[in-house]
N, C-alpha and C positions, 0 to 999 in steps of 0.2 A: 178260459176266463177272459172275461172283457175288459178290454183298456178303460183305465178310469178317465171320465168327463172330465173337460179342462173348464172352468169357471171361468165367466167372459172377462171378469178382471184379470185373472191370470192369462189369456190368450192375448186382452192387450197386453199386458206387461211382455210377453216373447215375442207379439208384434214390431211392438216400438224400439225393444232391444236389436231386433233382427233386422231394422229398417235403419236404426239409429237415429231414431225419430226423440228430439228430447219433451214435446208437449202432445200433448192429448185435446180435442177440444170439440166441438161437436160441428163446425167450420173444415176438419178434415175427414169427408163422411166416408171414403175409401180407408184410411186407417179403422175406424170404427168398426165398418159394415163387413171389413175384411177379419176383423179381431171377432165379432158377433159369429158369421159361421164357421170360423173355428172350434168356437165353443161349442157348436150345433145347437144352437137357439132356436124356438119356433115361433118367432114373430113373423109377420109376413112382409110388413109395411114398411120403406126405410127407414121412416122418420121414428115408428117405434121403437126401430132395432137401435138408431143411432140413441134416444133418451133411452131406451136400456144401459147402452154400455157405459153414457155418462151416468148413471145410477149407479153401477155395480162401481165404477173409479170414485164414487164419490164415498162409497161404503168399503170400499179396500183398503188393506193395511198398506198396500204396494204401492200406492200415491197420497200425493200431497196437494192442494189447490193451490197455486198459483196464482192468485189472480184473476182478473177477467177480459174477456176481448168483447167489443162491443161490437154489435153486428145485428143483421136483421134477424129476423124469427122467421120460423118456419112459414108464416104466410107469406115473408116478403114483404110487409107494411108496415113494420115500427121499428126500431132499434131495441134489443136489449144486452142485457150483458150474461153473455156466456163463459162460464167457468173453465180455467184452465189446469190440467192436473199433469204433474211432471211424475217421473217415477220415484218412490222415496230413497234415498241414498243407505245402502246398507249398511 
């Protein structure tokens, strides 16, 4: 019988626990991209992989947003404001 898939929300959630990382945010792309093939995701591209996992954190019951960091965009040319999601307190 095969091990059940870890949904990339839940992979961060045991990332960030196991790291004792308390925010999530798409500025820390090793958290993310480390949480993504945990969950064996098949995007290819980093920047996919990392707006994945901000996707699945934003649709989990396991975080909460926090707030935003403001910071450049993936091209490098503008400032926006990136979402921060902490873990929900149980």
């Amino acid at each position: 019988m095969a091990a059940k898939k870890l949904s990339i929300a839940a992979a961060l959630r045991a990332r960030m626990l196991a790291e004792r990382t308390p925010r999530a945010w798409a500025g820390d792309p090793d958290l993310l991209l480390s949480a993504y093939e945990a969950a064996g995701g098949s995007l290819v591209h980093p920047i996919d992989r990392i707006q994945a996992v901000i996707a699945a954190a934003r649709r989990s019951r396991f975080f909460v947003q926090r707030g935003y960091i403001r910071a450049c965009d993936r091209t490098g040319q503008r400032e926006i404001l990136h979402p921060v999601f902490e873990l929900r307190p149980d």
